[in-house]
LUMTORTOR-472346 format. One record per residue (C-alpha): residue number from 1; chain; x, y, z. Coordinates in steps of 0.001 Angstrom, whole numbers, plus 500000, padded with zeros to 6 digits. Layout:
N
> nr	kette	X	Y	Z
> NUM	A	X	Y	Z
...
***
This chain:
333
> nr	kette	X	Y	Z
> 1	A	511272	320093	049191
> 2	A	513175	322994	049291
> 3	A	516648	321889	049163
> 4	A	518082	318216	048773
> 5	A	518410	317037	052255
> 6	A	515936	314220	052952
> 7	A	513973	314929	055549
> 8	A	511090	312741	055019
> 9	A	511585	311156	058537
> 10	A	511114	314814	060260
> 11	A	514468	315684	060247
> 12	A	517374	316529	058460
> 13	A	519383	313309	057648
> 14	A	522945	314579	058705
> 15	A	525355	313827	061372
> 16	A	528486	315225	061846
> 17	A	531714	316061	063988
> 18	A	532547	320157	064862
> 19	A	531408	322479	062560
> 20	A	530670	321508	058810
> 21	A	528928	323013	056186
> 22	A	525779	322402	056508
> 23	A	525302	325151	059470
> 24	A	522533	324379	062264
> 25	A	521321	321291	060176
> 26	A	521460	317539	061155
> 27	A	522542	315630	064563
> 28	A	526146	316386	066314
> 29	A	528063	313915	067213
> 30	A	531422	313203	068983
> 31	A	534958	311718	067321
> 32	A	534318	308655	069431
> 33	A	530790	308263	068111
> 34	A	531776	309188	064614
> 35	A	534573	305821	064562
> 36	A	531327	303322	065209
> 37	A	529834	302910	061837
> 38	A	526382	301849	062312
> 39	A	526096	304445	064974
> 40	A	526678	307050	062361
> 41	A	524447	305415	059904
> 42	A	521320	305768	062242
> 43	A	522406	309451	063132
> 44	A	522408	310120	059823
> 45	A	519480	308861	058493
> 46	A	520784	306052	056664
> 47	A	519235	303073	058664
> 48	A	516555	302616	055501
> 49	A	516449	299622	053615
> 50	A	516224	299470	049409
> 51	A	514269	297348	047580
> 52	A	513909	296672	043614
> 53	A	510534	296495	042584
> 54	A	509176	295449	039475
> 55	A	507161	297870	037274
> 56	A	503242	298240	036193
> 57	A	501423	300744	034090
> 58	A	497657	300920	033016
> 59	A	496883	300817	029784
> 60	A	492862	300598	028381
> 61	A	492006	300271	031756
> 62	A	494286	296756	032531
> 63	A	497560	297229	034407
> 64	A	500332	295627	032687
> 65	A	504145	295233	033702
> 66	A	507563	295141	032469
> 67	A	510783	293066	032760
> 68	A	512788	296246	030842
> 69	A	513167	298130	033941
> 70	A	512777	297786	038055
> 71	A	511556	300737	040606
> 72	A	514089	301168	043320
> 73	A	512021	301532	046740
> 74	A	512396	303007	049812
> 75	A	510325	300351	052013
> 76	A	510463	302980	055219
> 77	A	508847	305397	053393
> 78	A	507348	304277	050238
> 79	A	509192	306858	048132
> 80	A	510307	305656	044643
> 81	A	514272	306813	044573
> 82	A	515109	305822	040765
> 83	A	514145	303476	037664
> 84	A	516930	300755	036895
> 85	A	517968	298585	034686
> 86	A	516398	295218	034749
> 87	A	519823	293507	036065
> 88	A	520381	296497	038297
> 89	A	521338	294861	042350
> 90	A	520847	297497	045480
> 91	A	523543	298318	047574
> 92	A	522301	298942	050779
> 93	A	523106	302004	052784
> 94	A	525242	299719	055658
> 95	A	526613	297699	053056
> 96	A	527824	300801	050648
> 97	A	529387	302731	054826
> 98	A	530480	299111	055591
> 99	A	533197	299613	052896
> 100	A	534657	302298	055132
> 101	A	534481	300125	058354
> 102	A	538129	298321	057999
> 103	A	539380	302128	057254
> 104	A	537932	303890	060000
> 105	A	538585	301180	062864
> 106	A	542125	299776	061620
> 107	A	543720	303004	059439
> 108	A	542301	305938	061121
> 109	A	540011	307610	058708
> 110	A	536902	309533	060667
> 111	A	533683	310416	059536
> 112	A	533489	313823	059471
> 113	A	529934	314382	058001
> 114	A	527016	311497	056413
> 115	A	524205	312001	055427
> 116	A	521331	311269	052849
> 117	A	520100	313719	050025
> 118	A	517135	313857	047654
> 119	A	514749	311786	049567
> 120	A	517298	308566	050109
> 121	A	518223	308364	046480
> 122	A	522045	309522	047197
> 123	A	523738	308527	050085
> 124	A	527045	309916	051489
> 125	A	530130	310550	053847
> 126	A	532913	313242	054060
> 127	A	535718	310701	056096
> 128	A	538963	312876	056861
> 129	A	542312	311118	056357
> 130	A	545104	310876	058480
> 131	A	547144	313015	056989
> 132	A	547297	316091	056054
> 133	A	549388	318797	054017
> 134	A	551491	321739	054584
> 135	A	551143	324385	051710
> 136	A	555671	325562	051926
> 137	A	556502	328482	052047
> 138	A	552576	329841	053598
> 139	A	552359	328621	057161
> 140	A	548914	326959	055418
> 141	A	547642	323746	055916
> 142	A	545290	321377	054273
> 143	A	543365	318342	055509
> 144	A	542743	315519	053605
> 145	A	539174	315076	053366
> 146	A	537421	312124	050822
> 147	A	533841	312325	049601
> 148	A	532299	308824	049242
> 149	A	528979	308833	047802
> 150	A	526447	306353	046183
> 151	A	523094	306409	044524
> 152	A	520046	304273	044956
> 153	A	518825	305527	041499
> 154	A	521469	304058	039146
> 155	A	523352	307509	038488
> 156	A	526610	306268	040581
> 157	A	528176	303142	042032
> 158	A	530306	304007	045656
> 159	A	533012	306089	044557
> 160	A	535429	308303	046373
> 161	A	536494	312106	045287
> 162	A	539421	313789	047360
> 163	A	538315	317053	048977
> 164	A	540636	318387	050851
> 165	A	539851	321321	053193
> 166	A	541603	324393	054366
> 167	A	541873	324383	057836
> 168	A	541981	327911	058452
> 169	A	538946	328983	057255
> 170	A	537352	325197	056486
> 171	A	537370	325879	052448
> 172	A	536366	322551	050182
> 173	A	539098	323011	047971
> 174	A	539287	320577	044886
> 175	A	541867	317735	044208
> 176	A	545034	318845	041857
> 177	A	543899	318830	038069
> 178	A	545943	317917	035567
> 179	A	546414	316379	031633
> 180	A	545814	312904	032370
> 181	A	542892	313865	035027
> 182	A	540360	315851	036201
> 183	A	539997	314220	039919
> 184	A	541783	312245	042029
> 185	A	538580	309191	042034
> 186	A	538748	305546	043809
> 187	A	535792	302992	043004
> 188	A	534963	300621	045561
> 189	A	534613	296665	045046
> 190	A	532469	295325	047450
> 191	A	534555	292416	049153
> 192	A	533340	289133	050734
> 193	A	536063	288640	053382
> 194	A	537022	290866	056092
> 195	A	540833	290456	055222
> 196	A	539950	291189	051462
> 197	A	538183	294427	052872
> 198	A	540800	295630	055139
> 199	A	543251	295297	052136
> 200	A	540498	297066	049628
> 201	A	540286	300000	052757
> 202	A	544365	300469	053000
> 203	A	544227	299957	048836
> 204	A	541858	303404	048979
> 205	A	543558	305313	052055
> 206	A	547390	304745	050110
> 207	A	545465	306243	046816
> 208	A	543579	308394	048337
> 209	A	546728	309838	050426
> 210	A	549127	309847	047389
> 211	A	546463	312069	045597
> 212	A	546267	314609	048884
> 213	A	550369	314946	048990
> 214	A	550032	315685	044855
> 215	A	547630	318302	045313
> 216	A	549669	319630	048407
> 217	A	552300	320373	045578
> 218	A	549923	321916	043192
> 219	A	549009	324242	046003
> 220	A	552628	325355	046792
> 221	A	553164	326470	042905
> 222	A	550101	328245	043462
> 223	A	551144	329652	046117
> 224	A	554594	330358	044443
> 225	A	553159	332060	041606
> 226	A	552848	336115	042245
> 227	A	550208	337875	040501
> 228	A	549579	341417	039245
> 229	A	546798	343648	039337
> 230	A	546066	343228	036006
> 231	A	546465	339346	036140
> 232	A	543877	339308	039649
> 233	A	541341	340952	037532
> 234	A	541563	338716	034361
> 235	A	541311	335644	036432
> 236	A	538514	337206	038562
> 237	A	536196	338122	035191
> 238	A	537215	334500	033762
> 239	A	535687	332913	036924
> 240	A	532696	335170	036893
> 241	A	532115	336225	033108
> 242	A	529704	338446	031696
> 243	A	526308	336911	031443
> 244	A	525169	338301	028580
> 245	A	525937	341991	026418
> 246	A	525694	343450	030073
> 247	A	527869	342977	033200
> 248	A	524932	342234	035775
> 249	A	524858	343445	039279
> 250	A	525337	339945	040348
> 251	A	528149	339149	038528
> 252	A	529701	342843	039485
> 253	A	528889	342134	043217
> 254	A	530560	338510	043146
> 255	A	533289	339742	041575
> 256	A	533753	342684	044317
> 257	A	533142	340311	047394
> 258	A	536142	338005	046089
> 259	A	539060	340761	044938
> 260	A	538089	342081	049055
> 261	A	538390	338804	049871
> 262	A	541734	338140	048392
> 263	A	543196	341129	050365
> 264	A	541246	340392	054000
> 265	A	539253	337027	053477
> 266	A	539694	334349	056261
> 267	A	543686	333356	056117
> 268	A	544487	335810	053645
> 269	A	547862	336634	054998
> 270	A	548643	332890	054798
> 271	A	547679	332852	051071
> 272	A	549318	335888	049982
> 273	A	552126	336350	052289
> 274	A	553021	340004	052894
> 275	A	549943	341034	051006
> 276	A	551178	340170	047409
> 277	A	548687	338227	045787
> 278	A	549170	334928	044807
> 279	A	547466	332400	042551
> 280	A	547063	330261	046114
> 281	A	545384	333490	047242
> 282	A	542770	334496	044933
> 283	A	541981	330590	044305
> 284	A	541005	330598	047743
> 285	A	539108	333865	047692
> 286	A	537083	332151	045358
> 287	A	536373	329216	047518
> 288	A	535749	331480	050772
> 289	A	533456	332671	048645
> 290	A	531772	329603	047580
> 291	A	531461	327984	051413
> 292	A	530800	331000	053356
> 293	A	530126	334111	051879
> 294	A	527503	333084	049469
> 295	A	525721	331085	052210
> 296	A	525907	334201	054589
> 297	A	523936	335596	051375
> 298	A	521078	333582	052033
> 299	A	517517	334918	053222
> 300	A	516258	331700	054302
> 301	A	517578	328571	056314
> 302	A	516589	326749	052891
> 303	A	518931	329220	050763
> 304	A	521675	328385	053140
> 305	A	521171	324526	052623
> 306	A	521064	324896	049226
> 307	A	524466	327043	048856
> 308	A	526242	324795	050895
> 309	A	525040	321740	049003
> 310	A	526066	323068	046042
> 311	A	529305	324062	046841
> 312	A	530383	320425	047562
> 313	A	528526	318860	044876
> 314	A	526543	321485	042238
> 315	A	527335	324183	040179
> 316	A	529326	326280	042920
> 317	A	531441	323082	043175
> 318	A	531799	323100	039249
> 319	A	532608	326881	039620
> 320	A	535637	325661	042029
> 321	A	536952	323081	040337
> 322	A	537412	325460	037283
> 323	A	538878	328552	039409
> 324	A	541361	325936	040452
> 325	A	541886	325069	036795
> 326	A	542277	328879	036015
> 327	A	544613	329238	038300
> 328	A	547126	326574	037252
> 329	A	546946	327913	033998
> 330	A	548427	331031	035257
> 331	A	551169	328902	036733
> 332	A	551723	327040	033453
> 333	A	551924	329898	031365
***
């Protein structure tokens, strides 16, 4: 497979509301559609069940099993998503969304994007709070966006990472870093009653919501902090450093693309008001970079799937988070 999106149905397991970015991939669906839950779980090629199955080898010609370990399953497709523990329990795709039901129908959340990734073995949703942040003293504003994802494989239970998004230009920006942590991260209990879940759902939204207005804050000192010439540069060679005894044409060319960008990327003028640039501004240069510019780079449709992926959950995501980090440091200093 060429990029992570499972598409061992025949096609890409995605649905989503407007424009995300995953561009020309998946199904399209409307607000309405995207508040019924098990609507968007067949849309987004989740409706698959998960079973544990225990574990034979051949050895001298005799197949033998063990109790140390269980195969999780995919029974639609006979695909073999991880190797557990032998305690390990599946969490079903409806029953890991189902968490998000009492949220979306009773507090207002909407999925925004869902979808399943490396053959089944990771499931997700991008729900968008219902609130959102102004950045003072800008004219910018952020959405609150949350990230739940879970694994079939063992790797992760359900848990929740704010990602908020710019709404000018739709940037994935990352969640406000600080000493104490790197993320702003809820874990979900699964719940037997529907009372218990609709106080678990308004348990996540408050946290979740708390974290967004937080960050909001980081992004106005950002945004408050000027920068000069020389400090633009530094920060733009400490995101990007020298691979190496030689500065690469890749490096050189990412590190042109993002000082244009900070002068006349997407909202610029917002970030860097009256063209002085700001540690708002070049943060977001780098993550204009990241979700559009380095897709745009793409030759293939496969290239393009594989940028955007990464820039919400791989190495151009890592890359973000640590511009971010760079750039409060320039605050703190």
């Amino acid at each position: 497979m060429a990029h992570m999106i499972d598409e061992t149905t025949g096609r890409p397991a995605i649905a989503y509301i407007g424009s995300t970015p995953w561009h020309g991939l998946g199904t399209r669906i409307t607000p309405t559609q995207a508040r019924d839950i098990d609507f968007v779980r067949v849309q987004a090629g989740l409706d698959f069940i998960v079973e544990a199955r225990g574990i034979a080898f051949e050895h001298n010609g005799a197949w033998q099993s063990t109790a140390r370990g269980q195969a999780t399953v995919r029974t639609d497709t006979g695909a073999v998503l991880g190797i557990v523990g032998p305690s390990y329990t599946v969490v079903q795709n409806a029953q890991a969304l189902d968490v998000l039901r009492p949220a979306v129908e009773e507090l207002g959340l909407t999925i925004a994007v869902a979808g399943a990734l490396q053959g089944g073995a990771t499931g997700w949703a991008l729900a968008q709070l219902p609130q959102s942040v102004d950045v003072t003293g800008t004219g910018d504003t952020v959405n609150g966006y949350a990230l739940f994802r879970w694994s079939h494989d063992g790797s992760v239970g359900i848990v929740g990472d704010l990602t908020p998004v710019r709404v000018v230009c739709q940037n994935t920006l990352n969640a406000a870093i600080n000493s104490r942590s790197q993320a702003a991260v809820v874990r979900v209990r699964h719940t037997a009653s529907a009372e218990r879940k609709l106080d678990e759902a308004a348990r996540v939204v408050t946290k979740l919501t708390e974290s967004l207005i937080a960050t909001g804050e980081t992004f106005t000192q950002l945004a408050n902090y000027r920068l000069s010439a020389r400090e633009v540069v530094a920060y733009i060679e400490a995101v990007f450093p020298q691979d190496g005894d030689k500065l690469s044409d890749v490096v050189k060319a990412r590190r042109s693309t993002v000082a244009q960008l900070l002068e006349s990327g997407v909202g610029a003028e917002l970030a860097s008001p009256g063209g002085v640039p700001t540690a708002w501004g070049v943060y977001n240069a780098v993550t204009e970079y990241f979700d559009h510019v380095r897709p745009a780079e793409a030759a293939s449709a496969a290239g393009r799937a594989r940028a955007n992926e990464s820039a919400l959950f791989g190495g151009n995501h890592d890359t973000k988070r640590f511009a971010l980090a760079q750039a409060r440091e320039l605050v703190a200093a």
